[in-house]
N, C-alpha and C positions, 0 to 999 in steps of 0.2 A: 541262635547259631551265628558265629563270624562269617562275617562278609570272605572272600577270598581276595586275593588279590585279582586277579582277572574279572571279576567281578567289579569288584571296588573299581580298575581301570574302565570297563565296557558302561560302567554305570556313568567315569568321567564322562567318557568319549559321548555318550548320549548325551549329557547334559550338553555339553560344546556344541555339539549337534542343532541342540534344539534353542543352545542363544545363538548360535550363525544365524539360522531357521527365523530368528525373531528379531533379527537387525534388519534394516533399510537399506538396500545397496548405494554404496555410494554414489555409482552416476543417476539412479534414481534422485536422490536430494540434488544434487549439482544440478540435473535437468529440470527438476522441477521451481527452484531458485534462479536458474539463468532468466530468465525470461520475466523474472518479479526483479530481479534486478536493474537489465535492462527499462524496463518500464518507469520504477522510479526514479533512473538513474537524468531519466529523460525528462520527466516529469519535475525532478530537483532542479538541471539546470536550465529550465523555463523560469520557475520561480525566481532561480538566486541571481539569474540576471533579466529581471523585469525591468529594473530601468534602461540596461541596453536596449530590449526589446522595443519596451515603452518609445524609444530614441529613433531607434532605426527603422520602426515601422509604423507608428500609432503620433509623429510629432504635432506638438499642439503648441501652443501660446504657455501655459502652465502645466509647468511639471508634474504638478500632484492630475491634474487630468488628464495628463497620457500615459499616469502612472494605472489609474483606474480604469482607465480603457485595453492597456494592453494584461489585467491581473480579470477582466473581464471575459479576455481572447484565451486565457486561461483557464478560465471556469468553459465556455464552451465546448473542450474537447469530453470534458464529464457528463454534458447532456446526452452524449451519444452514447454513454459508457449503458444506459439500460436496454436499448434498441441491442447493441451487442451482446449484451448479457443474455439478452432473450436469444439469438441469432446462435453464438459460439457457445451459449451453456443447452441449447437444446440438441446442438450438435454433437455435443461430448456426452450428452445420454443414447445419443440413437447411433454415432459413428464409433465413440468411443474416445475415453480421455485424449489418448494420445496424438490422435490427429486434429482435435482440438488445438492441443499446444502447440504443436505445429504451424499451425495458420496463423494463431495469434502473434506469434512471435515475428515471422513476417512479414506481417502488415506494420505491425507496429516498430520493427527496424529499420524497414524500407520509407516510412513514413518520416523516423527523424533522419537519416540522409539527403532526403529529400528537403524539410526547413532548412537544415545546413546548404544546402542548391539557390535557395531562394534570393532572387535579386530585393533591394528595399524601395522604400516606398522615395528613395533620392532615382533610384535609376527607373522604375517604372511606373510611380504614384501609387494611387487608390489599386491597381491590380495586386502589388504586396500583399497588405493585411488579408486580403479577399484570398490569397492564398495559404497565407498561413493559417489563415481560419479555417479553411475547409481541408487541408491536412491536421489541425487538431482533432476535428470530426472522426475522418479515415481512423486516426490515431486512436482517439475515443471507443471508438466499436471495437476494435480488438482488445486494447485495453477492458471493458467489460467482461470479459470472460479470462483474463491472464493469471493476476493472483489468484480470485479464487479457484482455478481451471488446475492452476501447480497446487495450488493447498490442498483443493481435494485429490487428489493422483498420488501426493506422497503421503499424506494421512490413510489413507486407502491401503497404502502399505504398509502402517506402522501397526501392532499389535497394543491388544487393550493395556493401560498401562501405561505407556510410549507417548501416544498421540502428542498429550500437553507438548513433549520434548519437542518433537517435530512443527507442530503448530509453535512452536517460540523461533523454530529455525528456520521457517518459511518466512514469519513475519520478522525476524531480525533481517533477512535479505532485503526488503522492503528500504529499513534503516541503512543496510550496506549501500542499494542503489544510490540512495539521499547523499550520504556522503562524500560516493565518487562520485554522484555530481557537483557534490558544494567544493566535492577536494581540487576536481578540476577550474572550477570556476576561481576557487581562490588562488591557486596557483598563478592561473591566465591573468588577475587580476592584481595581483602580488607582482607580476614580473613586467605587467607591461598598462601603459598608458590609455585613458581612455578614446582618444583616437586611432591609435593602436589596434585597439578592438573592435572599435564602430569600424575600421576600416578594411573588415576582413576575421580578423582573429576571433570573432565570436562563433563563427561556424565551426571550427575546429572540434567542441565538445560533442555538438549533433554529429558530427561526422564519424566520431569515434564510437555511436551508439550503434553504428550501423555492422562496426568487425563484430562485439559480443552478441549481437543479433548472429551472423553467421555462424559463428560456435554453438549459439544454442539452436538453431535447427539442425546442424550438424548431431549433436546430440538427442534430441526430441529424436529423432528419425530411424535411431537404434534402439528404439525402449519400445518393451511389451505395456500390453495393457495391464492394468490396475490388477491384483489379486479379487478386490472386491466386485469387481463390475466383471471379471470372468466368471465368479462364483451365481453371478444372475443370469447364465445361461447364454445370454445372448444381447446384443445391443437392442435397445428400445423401439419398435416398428410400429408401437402406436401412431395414433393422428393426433395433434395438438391439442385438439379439442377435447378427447376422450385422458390424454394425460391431465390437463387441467381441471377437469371433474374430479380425477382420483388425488389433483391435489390441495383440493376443499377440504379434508379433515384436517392439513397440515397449514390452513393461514394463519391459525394465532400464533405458529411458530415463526412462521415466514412476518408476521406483523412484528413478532417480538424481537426480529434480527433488525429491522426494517429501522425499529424506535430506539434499537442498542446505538445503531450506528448514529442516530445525531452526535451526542454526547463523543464517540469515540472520531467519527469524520469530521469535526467542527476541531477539534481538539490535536488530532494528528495532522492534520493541513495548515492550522495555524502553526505549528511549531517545524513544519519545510519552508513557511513562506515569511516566518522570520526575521532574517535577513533583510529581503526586500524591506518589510516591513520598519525595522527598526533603524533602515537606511533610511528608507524615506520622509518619517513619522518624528524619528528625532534628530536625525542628522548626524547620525557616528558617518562617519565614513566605511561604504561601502566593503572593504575589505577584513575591516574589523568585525562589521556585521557576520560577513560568512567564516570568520577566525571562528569565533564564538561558537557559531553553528556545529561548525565540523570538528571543536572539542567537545562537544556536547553528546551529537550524534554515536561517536566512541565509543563514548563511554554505556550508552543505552544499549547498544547492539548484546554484550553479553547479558546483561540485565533482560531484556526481552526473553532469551530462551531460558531461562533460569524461575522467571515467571512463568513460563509455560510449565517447564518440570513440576514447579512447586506445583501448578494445579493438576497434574496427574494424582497425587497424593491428599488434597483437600479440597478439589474441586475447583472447575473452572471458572464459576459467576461468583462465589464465594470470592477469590483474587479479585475478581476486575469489578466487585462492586466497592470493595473495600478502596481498590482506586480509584473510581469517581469518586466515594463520598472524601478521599483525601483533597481531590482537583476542586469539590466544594469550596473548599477550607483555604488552600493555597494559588487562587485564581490570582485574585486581587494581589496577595504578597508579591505573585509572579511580577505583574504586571510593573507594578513599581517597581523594581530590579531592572526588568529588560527595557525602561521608558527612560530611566535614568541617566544614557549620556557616558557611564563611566563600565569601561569595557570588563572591568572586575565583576560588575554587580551585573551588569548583562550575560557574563559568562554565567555566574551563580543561578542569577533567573530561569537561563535556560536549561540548565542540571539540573535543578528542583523539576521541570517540568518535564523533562525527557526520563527521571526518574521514575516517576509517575505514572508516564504513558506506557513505560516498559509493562509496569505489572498489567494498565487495563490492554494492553495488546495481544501479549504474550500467549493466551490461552485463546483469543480469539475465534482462528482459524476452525480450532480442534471443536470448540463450545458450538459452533455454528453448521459445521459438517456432521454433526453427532444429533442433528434435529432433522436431516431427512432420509429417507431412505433411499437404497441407491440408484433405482431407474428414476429416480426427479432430485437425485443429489445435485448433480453443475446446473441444472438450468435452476431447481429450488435458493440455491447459495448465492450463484452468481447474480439470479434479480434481484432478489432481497439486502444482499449489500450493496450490490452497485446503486439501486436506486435510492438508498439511502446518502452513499456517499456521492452521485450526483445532486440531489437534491441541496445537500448539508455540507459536501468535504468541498464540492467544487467551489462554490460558493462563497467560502470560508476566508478565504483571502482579501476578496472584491471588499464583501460586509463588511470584515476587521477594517478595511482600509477607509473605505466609506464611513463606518461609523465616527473614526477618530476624524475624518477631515468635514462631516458636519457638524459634530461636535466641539470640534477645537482639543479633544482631550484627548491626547494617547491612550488613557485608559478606559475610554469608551468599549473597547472589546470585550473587555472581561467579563462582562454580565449579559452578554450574547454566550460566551462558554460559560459561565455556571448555568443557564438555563438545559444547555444541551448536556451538561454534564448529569444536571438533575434527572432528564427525560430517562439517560443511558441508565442511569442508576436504576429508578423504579423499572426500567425493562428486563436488564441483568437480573433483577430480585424475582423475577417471574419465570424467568427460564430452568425447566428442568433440568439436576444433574444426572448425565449419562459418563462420568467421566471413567468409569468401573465399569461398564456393560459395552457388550460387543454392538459394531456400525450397525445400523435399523437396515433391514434388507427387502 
């Protein structure tokens, strides 16, 4: 029998209905993004100006050792990053996501206004660094729970299907942050002298992490909770003790995030700190170093969520193994590119690698939220990767830089990432796909 026309219409209007019904509201993603923004944004430009830092805080007799003392004050804020994980991800099961984000975003804006405040180590000596160091800390703990506290909140809202999308636009804001920070830094560094900047203008970047910190609790502070963490009835009133029993069936998963993130935090850190790196290591000049960067960065950000979509449709570990076993292959090529001196081949080094990282990042999120269920989803997610990327991402800088300077070879790094590339890979290869089936409850 023919449909009718009113039919035919009420049949549209349903359908419309139910793709509204199965979209992510936009200040959900915007909220859930602010706050991984600002994070890396902060986290960028620490890195892209390590040897100011190095300068103004950490001075020493040889440059390349207050270059590794202050890429060292850097890795610090990452040790804290599990203690917080444990703290803000056990919160966002028993308080609820939302107020989670909230806090984190806070601590961790008020935290870089505050380095931007900081007198150096010319006007008050040894007290400087001692301060800076213990606001990476402060910084550290909230960070622990931030990306992945947004990445679970708006995957949470994304319907089966979807997730990969959303997980590639969570983690491309990651790359967004990188950028405005490298975009700032090049800019400041582009228009003005290096006394200039030791002499005040370095604070300006920190200063400015502090407005999109205010926008985004401005935002966090009008968002409901998660659809999936309503649909469990009630936030988590367990005791810690009795949650971490019920979360013994779930540690080969928690192991399997834990072993993914070498390969991925060794891999992702080296390619924010770069810059510094191929300032220091081979002596482009500084500004060209973060040129490179921040054409590179660009261009990966749509690449990341594109990577995610694809693996909505062939699966998530399936992509991101096939990208380490690529990072196998193309480590070493990298390396000789970005050690080379010549801003072409540095440019190209770093788009073969940001190409790369897109595919193994891009499903990340999604692959990793899709391994717990939801009363031990933020605090299962957020220890498991943060300690991994304490462990491995922090790290990653210091090692790279350490290794080339007691080696004498630029390309010393590169077989510290194939090894971590290898671990990620046989992890990836063991993780089950859920990338077809509804969040575990």
């Amino acid at each position: 029998m023919a449909m009718s026309t009113e039919d035919t219409s009420a049949a549209e209007v349903g359908t419309d209905q139910a793709e509204a019904l199965s979209r992510v509201p936009i200040k959900v993603t915007v909220a859930s993004v602010l706050g991984t923004v600002l994070e890396w944004y902060d986290f960028a430009i620490y890195a892209a100006m390590a040897t100011v830092i190095a300068r103004l805080f950490f001075p020493a007799q040889d440059a390349s050792v207050s270059l590794l003392v202050a890429l060292a004050s850097y890795a610090v804020g990452f040790f804290c990053r599990p203690l917080g994980a444990v703290m803000f991800g056990r919160m966002g099961d028993r308080a609820g996501r939302r107020g989670m984000l909230a806090a984190t975003i806070v601590v961790v804006g008020v935290s870089s206004v505050l380095i931007g405040a900081l007198p150096t180590y010319a006007s008050i000596g040894v007290v400087a660094p001692v301060l800076l160091v213990a606001l990476r800390m402060v910084q550290g703990l909230a960070v622990g729970a931030e990306w992945t506290g947004g990445a679970t909140y708006l995957i949470e809202h994304a319907r089966t299907g979807r997730r990969g999308l959303y997980s590639g636009i969570v983690q491309s804001s990651t790359v967004a942050g990188f950028l405005l920070g490298v975009g700032a830094v090049t800019v400041m560094t582009g228009v003005l002298d290096d006394s200039s900047i030791d002499s005040g203008w370095w604070r300006l970047p920190f200063v400015l992490g502090g407005a999109v910190a205010a926008v985004g609790v401005f935002v966090r502070l009008r968002l409901e909770e998660s659809p999936e963490f309503r649909r469990a009835g009630q936030a988590s009133t367990e005791p810690l003790l009795s949650v971490c029993r019920a979360a013994v069936p779930l540690g080969r998963n928690w192991m399997l995030v834990f072993g993914s993130m070498f390969g991925l935090a060794v891999l992702g850190y080296t390619a924010t700190s770069f810059p510094a790196y191929i300032a220091g290591v081979t002596g482009l000049p500084l500004r060209f170093a973060l040129m490179t960067n921040a054409v590179a960065l660009v261009i990966e950000v749509p690449l990341i969520i594109v990577a995610g979509a694809l693996s909505d449709r062939v699966g998530r570990s399936r992509v991101m193994t096939m990208a380490m076993a690529a990072f196998v292959l193309a480590i070493y090529p990298v390396f000789v590119l970005v050690t080379s001196g010549s801003v072409l081949l540095v440019l190209l080094g770093q788009v073969v690698f940001v190409v790369l990282y897109a595919m193994g990042s891009g499903p990340m999120a999604a692959l990793f939220v899709e391994l717990f269920p939801t009363r031990l989803r933020s605090a299962g997610f957020s220890t498991s990767y943060n300690i991994g990327v304490a462990v491995f991402g922090g790290t990653a800088p210091f090692i790279n830089a350490a290794l080339a300077t007691a080696t004498g070879s630029a390309m010393a790094p590169c077989w510290y990432l194939i090894v971590g590339a290898v671990v990620s890979l046989l992890c990836l290869w063991r993780i089950p796909q859920r990338h077809d089936q509804e969040l575990l409850r």
